[in-house]
C-alpha positions in Angstrom: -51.8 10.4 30.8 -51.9 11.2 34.2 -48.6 11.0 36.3 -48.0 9.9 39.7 -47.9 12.6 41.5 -51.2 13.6 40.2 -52.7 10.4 40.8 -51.5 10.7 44.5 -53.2 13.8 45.1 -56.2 12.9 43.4 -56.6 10.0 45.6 -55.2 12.5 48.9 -58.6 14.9 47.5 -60.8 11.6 47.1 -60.0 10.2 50.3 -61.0 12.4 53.0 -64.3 12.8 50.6 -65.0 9.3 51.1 -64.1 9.1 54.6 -66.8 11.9 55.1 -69.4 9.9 53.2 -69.1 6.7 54.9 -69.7 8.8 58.6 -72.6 10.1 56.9 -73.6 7.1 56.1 -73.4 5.9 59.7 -75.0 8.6 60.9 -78.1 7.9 58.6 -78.6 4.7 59.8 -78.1 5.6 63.8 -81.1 8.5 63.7 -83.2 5.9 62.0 -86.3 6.0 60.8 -85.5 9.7 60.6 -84.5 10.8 57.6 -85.3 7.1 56.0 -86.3 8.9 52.4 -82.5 10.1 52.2 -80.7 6.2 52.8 -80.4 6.1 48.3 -78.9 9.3 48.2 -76.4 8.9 50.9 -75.8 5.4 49.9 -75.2 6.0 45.9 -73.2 9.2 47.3 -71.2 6.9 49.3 -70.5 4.2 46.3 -69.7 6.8 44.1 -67.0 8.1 46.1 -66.1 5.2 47.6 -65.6 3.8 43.6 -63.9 7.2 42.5 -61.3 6.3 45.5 -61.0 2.5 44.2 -60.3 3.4 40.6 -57.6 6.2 40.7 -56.1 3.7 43.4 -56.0 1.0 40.5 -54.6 4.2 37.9 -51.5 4.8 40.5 -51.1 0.9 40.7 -50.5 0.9 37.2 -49.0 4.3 36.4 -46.4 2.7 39.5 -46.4 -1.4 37.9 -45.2 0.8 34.2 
């Protein structure tokens, strides 16, 4: 079982990742139709990390509610 302090810095790693993801995200869809072949990638890339973030969020939450 993870403890807090790990969860925290997992989510302090996740976060920036995420943050990075959704600007390339954004980016994607300014240059478009450039670069249209590459919106799945980026976009699955983006949920994943984005979903990574949400559930070690919800592992502190309970780690913190124990």
């Amino acid at each position: 079982m993870s403890s807090i302090e790990e969860v925290k810095a997992e989510i302090k790693k996740l976060s920036p990742r995420a943050t990075n993801m959704k600007m390339a995200l954004h980016d994607l869809s300014e240059d478009l139709p450039i670069n249209w072949t590459t919106i799945m990638t980026v976009a699955k890339e983006t949920y994943d990390a984005y979903a990574a973030l949400e559930a070690a969020r919800q592992r502190l939450k309970a780690l913190e509610d124990a």
